[in-house]
Residue frames as a rotation matrix with the C-alpha (Angstrom) as fourth column:
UNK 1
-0.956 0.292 -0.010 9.36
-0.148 -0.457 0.877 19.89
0.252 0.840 0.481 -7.28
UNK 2
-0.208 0.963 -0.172 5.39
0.490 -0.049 -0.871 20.77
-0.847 -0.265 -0.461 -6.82
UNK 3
-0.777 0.526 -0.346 2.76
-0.627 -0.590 0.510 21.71
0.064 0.613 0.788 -9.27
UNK 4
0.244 0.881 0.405 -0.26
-0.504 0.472 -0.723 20.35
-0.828 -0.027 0.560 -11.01
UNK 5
-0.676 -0.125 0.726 -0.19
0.345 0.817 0.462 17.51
-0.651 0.563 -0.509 -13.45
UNK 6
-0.062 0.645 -0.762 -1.68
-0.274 -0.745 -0.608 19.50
-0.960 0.171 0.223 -16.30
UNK 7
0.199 -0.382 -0.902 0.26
-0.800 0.469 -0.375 17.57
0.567 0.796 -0.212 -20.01
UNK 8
0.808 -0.082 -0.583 1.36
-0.041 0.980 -0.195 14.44
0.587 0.182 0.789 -20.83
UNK 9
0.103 -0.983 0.153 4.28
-0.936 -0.148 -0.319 13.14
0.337 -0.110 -0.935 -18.55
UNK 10
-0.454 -0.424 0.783 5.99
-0.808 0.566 -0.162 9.88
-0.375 -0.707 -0.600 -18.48
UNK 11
-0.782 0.500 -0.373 3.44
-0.381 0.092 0.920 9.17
0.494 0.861 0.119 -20.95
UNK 12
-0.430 0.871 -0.238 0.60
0.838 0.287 -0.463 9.37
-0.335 -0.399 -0.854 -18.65
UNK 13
-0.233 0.518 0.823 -2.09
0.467 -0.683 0.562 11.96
0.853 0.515 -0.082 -19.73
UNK 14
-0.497 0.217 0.840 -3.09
-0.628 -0.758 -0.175 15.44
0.599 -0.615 0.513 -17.94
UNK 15
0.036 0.764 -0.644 -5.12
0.675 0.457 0.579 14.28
0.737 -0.456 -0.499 -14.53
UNK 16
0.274 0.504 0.819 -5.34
-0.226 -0.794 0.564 17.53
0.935 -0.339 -0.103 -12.77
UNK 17
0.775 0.103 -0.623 -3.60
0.502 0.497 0.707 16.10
0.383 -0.861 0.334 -9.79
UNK 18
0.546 -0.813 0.200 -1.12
-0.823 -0.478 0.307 18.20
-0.154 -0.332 -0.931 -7.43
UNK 19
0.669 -0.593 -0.448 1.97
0.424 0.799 -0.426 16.40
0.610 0.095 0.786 -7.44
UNK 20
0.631 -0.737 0.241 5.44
-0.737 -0.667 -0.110 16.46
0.242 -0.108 -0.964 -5.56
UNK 21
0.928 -0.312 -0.206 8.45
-0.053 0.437 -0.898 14.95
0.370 0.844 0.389 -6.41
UNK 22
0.850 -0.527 -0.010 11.85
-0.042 -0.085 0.996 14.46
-0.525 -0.846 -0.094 -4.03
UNK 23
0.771 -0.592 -0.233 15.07
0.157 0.532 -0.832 14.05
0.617 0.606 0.503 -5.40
UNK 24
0.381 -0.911 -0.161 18.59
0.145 -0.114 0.983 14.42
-0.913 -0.398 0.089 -3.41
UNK 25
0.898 -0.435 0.067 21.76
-0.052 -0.255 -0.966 15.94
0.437 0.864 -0.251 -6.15
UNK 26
0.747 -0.664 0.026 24.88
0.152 0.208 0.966 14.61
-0.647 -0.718 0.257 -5.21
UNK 27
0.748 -0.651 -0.127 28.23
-0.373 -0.254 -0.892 16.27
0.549 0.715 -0.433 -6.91
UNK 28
0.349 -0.937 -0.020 32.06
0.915 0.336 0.222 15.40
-0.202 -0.095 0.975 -6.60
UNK 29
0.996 -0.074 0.049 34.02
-0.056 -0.952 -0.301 18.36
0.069 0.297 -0.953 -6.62
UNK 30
0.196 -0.967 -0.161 37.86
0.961 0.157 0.228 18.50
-0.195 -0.199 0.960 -7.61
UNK 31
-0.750 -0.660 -0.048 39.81
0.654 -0.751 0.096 22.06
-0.099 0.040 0.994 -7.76
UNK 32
-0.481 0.779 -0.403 36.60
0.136 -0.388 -0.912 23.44
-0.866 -0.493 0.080 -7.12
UNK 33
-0.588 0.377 -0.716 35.12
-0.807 -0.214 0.550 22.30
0.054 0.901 0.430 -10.29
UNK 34
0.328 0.664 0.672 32.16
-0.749 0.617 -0.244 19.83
-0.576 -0.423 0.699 -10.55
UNK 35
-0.641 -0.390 -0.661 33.78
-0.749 0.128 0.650 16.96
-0.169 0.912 -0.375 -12.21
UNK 36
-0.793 0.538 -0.285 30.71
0.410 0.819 0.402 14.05
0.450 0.202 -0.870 -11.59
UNK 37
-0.533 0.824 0.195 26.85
-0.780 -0.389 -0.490 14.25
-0.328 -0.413 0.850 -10.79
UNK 38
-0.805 0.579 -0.133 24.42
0.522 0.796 0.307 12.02
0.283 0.178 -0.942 -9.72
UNK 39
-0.677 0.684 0.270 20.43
-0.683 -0.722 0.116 12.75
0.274 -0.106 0.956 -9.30
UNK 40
-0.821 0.368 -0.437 18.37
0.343 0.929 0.138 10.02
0.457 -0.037 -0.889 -7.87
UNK 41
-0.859 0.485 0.162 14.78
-0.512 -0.808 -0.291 10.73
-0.010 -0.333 0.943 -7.13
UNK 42
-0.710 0.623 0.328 11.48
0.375 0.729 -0.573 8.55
-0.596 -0.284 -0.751 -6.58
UNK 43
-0.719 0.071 -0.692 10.09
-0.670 -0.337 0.661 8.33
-0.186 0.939 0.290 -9.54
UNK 44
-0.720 0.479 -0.503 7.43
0.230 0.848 0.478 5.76
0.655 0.228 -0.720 -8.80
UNK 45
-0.369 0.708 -0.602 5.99
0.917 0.173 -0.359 7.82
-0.150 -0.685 -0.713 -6.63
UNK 46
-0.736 0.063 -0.674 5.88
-0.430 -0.812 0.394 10.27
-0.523 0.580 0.625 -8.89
UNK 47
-0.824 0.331 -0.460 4.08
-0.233 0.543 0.807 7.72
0.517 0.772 -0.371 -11.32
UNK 48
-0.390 0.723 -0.570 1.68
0.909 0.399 -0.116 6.58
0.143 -0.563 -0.814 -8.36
UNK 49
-0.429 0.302 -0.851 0.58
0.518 -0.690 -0.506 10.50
-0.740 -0.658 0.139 -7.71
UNK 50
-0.781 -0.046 -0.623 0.08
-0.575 -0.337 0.745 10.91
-0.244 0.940 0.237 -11.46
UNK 51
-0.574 0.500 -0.648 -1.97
-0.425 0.494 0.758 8.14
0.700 0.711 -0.071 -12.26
UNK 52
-0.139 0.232 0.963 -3.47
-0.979 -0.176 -0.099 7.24
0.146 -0.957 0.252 -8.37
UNK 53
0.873 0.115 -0.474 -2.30
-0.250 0.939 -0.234 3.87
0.418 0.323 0.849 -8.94
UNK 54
0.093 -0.950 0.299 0.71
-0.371 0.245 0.896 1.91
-0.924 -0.194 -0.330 -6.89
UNK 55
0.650 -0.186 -0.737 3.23
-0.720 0.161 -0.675 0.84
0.245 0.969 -0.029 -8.80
């Protein structure tokens, strides 16, 4: 995910900063239905590109 940091997220306020965001989606699939999903993504460096602060 890419954009600009324009509203509130995460409860940090608008700061006009580009952002981008990684994540990986990992399903399970039985009889070719999805029956689990996971989404894990780096959210602290999401939070550090938002607010130009480590976390």
């Amino acid at each position: 995910m890419r954009g600009t940091h324009t509203g509130t997220f995460m409860g940090v306020t608008a700061s006009g900063n580009e952002v981008e965001r990684h994540a990986v989606a990992i399903f399970s699939i039985e009889d070719g239905k999805v029956v689990e999903g996971h989404i894990v993504s780096d959210s602290g460096g999401l939070l550090e590109q938002l607010t130009n602060e480590p976390t």
